[in-house]
N, C-alpha and C positions, 0 to 999 in steps of 0.2 A: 877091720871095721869097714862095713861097708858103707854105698855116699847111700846118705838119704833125701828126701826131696821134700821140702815143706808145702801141703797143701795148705788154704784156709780158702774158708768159704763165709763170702762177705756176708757181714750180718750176725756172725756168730759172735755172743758175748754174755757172762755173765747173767743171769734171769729169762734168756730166752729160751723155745721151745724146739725142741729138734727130731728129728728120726731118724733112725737108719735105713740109710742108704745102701746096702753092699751082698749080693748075694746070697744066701738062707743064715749064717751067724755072724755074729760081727761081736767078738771078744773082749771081755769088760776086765779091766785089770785094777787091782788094789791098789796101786798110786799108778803115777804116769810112765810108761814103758817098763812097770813089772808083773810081779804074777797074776796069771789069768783065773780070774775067782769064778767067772762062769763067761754066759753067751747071752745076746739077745736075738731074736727075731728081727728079719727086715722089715721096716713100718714100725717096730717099736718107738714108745714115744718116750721124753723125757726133758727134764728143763737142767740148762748147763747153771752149774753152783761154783763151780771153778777155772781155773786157766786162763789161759794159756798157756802152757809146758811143753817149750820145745827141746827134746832129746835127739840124739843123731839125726837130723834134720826131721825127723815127724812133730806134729803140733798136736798134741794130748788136750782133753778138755774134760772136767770131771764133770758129769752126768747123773742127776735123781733120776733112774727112770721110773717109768711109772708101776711097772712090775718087776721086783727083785731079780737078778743082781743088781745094786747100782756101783757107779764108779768109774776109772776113767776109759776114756774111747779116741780112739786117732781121729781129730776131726777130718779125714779124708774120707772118711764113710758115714760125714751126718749130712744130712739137709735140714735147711730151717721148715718149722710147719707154720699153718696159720696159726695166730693167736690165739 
């Protein structure tokens, strides 16, 4: 098992507004740290509906986005948007 490092990014909670932050996909999984059901685009947007879920040290947070797949995301690759 390897160490993992918990990010969190202040601000993130339940009803707020976020996007991805991380390179061309950033990987939406059916619960927290399992199967990957699809991809979103960076700049995708979405409002967090769940979490925080922390597994081997990552902090998961479940995600409506606003174009399908929805579901959970490592919050190490969201930022908050404007309201």
């Amino acid at each position: 098992m390897g160490i993992g490092v918990t990010v969190t990014v202040p601000g993130v909670e339940s009803g707020v507004s976020v996007s991805t932050a991380v390179g061309v996909l950033l990987n939406v999984r059916a619960t927290a740290g399992g199967a990957i059901v699809g991809t979103q685009l960076r700049g995708a947007t979405g409002t967090v509906t769940g979490g925080p879920t922390v597994i081997s040290g990552v902090t998961w947070w479940q995600i409506t986005y606003t174009n399908a797949p929805s579901g959970w995301s490592s919050g190490a690759y969201l930022s908050l948007t404007a309201p």
